[in-house]
Steps between C-alpha positions, in 0.01 A plus 500: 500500500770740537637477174195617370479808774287319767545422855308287722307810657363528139364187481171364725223188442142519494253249684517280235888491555586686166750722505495827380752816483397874682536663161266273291700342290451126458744227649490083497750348746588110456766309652593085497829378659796745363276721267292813553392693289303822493280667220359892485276648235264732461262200395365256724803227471522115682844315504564204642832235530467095497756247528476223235420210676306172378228530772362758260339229303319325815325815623429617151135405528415740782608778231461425184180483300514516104836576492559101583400477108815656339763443812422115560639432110853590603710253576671722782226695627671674842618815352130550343318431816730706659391811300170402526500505895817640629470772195194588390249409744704633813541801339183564458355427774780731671398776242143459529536493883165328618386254689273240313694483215580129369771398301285270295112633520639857384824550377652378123771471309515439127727291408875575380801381429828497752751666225277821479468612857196621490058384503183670589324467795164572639303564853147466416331568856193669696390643115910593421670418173848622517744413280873471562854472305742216705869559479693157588870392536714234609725600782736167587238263665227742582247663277366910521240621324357888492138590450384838341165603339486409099455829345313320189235376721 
């Protein structure tokens, strides 16, 4: 945060436990083992960090709804379903910052391919329809993906 001209004064959490900064700029925080990572926009923004592990493909079920069409034909499917949770859907539901919201009944990804680093997603909740661009790379074992609002929605 001090890099980009924060301090911890600047920064506080609503009730829902999403942080926020005093000026109101937007900021995502994420963190698994030796990574953090921040973001700050003026757009609503969700990142999140995941280590690649194989237990990604046993809980996969409690997450993933259509998606399971286009990420169960690849033969190695833990990057995928990584984006898809530890990406996407955790970064939206850190944007979108409210309780109720399920990672299968309401939000989507489209499918995509690893090389490109990027999909669609979607939170379609409580009459919302928002639409959002994913940003996704590999970083050594672990995964981290960026969420910001698709300007061709």
């Amino acid at each position: 945060m001090r890099e980009a001209g924060y301090t911890d004064q600047n920064l506080y959490y609503n009730v829902d436990g999403k942080p926020h900064l005093d000026d109101g700029m937007n900021i995502s925080i994420t963190h698994s083992y030796e990574f953090t990572a921040i973001i700050i926009s003026n757009e609503p923004v969700g990142i999140d960090i995941e280590k690649l592990r194989d237990k990604i493909k046993r809980i996969a079920p409690k997450f993933i709804g259509y998606e399971e069409e286009f990420v169960t034909e690849l033969e190695d499917a833990i990057e995928p379903l990584t984006v898809i949770w530890g990406g996407a859907k955790e970064s939206m539901y850190k944007l979108y910052g409210t309780k109720g919201l399920g990672f299968k009944a309401h939000c989507y990804v489209e499918p995509f391919e690893m090389d490109l680093n990027h999909t669609i997603s979607r939170i379609v909740y409580n009459g919302d329809n928002f639409k959002y661009d994913v940003y996704f790379q590999r970083l050594e074992n672990f995964m981290m993906a960026y969420i910001l609002p698709a300007h061709n929605a």
